[in-house]
N, C-alpha and C positions, 0 to 999 in steps of 0.2 A: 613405395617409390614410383612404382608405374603410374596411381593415382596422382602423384604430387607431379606430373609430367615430366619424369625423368628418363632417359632412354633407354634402349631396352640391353644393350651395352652393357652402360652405366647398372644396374643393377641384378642381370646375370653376373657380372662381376662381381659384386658386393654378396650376392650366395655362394660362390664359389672360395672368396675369401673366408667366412663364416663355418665353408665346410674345412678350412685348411684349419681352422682354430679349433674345430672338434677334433681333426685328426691328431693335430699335433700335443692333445691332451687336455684345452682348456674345458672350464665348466664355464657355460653362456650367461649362469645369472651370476657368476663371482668375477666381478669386475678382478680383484687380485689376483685372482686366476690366469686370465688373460694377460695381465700386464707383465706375468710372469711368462709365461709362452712367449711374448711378442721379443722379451728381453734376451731370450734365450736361443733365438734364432740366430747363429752365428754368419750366416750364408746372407739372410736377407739386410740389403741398401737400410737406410734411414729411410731413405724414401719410400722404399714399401712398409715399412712399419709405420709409418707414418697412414698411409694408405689404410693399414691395417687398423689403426688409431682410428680413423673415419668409419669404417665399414663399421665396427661395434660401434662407435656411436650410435650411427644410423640403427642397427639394432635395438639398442636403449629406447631411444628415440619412439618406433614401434612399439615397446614394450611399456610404455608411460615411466622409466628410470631414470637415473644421470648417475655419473662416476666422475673422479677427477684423473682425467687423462695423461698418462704420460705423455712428457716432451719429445718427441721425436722430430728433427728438424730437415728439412729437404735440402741437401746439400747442390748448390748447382755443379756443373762439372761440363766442358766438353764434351760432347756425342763422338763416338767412334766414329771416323771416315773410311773405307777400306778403299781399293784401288777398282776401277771398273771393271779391271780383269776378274777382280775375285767377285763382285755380284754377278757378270758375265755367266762363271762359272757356274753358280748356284742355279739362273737361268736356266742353263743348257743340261743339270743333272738331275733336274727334277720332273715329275709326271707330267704333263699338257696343261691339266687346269693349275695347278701349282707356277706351273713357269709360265701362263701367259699372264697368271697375278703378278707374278713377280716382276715382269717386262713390264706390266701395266703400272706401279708400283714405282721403278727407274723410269718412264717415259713422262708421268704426271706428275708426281713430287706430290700425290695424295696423300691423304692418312691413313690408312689400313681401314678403319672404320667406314669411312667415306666412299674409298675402293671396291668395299663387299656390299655395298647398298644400290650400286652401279643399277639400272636395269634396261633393260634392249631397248627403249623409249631414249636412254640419254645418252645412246652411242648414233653419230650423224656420218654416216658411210659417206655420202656426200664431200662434207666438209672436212672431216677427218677429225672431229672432235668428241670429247667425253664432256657432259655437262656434270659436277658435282652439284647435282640437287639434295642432297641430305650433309651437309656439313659437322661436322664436330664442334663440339662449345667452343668459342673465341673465332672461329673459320667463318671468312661468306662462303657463299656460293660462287661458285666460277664454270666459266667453258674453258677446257683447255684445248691445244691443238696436243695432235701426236702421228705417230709413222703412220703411213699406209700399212703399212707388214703388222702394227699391232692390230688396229683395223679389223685386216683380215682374219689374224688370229683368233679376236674376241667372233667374228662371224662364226667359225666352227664348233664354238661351246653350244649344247642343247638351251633350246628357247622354252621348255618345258615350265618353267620355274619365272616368278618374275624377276628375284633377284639371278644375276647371274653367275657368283661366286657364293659358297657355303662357308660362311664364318667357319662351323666346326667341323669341320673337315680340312681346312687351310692350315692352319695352327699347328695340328699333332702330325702331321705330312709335316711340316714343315723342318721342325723338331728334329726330327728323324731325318731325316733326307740330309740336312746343315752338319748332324752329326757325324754320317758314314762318311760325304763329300769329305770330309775335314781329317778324316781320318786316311782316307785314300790319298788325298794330296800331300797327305804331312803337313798339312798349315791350319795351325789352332787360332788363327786370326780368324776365318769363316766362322768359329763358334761364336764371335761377339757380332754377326749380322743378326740384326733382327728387320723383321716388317719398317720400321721404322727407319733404318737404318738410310734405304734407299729416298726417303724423303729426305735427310740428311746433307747426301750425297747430292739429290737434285738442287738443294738449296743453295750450296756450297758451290755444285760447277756452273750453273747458271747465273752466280756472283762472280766468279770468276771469269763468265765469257762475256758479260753484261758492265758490268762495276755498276749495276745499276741495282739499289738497293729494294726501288723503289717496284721496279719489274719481278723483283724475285719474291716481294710481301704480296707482288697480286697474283702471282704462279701460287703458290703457298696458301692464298688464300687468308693469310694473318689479316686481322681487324685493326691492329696498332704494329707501327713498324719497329716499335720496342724488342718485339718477337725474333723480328726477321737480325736485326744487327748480328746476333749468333753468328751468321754467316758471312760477315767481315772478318772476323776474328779468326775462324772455320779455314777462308782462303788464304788469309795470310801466313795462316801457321804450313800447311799441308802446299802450298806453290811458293815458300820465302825460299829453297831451292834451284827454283826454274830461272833458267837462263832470260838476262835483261834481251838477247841478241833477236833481231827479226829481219826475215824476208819480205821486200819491200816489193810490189808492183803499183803501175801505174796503170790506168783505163781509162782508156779515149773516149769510149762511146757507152750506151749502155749496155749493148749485149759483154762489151768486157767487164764490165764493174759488175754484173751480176755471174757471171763467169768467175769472179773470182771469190765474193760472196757465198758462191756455193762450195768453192771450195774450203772455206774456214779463214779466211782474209777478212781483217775486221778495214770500217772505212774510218781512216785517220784527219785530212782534212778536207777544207773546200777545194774551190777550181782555181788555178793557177794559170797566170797569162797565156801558158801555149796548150790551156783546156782540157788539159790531162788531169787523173784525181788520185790521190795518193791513198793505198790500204796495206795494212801491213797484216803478217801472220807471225806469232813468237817460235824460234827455231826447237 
């Protein structure tokens, strides 16, 4: 796979499945075998059996064989949302390099993938942006903006290394750390955050404070905005709750319209005869 320019992700993964298939009892050259294990997995999705359907292919594949695969089919579904309180939480409980992933993770709406590839070249102190130069299949490349406070953060991680975050080290921290939080707060809802999750999240509220579908496919990073629709559906379900009612202010000049802009007042319409400009914020 390395040769066939596949990432290096993409098929450390595909070994570590392979090894879950030895553990779990199959033999590697009896296709029945496997299909037998794959079947028997009560815990695992369609979708990862499915996954798992792929990886021995690809072993086949290497091996000059074929089999005829079972059907396993990827069920689409909603992504979990949790509340900002509850990533918050996982932020604030976890080690330094774990939770400035984590904040970096909610500030960019990156893919986990994309995030560990980061390197001290594509953070701009300056400007206050991360460039995503290594993308994930389907993703371009993007600059994004983010806080000064992440910024800072990412500045106190050793520069030792090119990459600045360790895939394997981030993961089994992670694990652990989601587990005990979850158990100490009494809320088994933190057990369905994953890395992923806070991509979810940024997609969803940046749909929500934007309605702009089209800003949230270029935050995201999506190729087609087939992808991004998820997060119409996302906002509507998780804000069909929230109050129609808003606080309404007006801004004469522009130190007030930014003034109020900073405060979370979105701008509603144009200028009006006596030059004032209408923004409103939802109560």
């Amino acid at each position: 796979m390395q040769k066939q320019g596949y990432k290096e992700s993409t098929y450390t993964g595909r070994v570590k499945h392979i090894k879950t298939l030895v553990r779990r009892g199959a033999n590697l050259l009896d296709p029945e075998s496997i299909k037998k294990v794959i079947a028997l997995q009560k815990t695992w999705s369609d979708g990862f059996k499915a996954n798992m359907v792929d990886t021995y292919s690809c072993f086949l594949e290497k091996e000059g064989l074929t089999w005829n695969p079972p059907k396993h089919k990827r069920q689409e579904k909603l992504p979990f949302i949790p509340t900002e309180t509850e990533l918050d939480q996982l932020i604030a409980s976890t080690g330094k390099n774990l939770s400035i992933f984590l904040q970096g993770l909610k500030k960019t709406g990156a893919d986990p993938s994309e995030l560990t590839a980061i390197t001290c070249a594509d953070i701009n102190k300056d400007a206050g942006t991360i460039t995503i130069n290594h993308p994930v299949k389907g993703h371009s490349p993007r600059i994004l903006s983010v806080s000064s406070d992440l910024i800072r953060r990412l500045e106190t991680l050793p520069k030792n290394n090119e990459k600045i975050f360790k895939r394997q080290h981030l993961y089994p921290n992670f694990y652990y750390r989601r587990k005990t939080i979850a158990r100490r707060l009494s809320n088994p809802r933190l057990l369905k955050i994953t890395f992923i999750t806070y991509r979810h999240w940024k997609g969803t509220m940046e749909y929500h404070r934007t309605k702009d579908i089209l800003y949230v496919k270029k935050v995201l990073g999506h190729k087609s905005v087939n992808n991004t629709l998820i997060y119409i559906d996302l906002e509507s379900v998780i804000f069909r709750k929230t109050s129609d009612r808003f606080t309404v202010r007006v801004a004469n000049n522009m130190g007030e319209a930014c003034a109020l802009a900073e405060a979370g007042f979105e701008y509603v319409t144009g200028e009006y005869k006596d030059g004032g400009k209408i923004f409103r914020k939802r109560k």
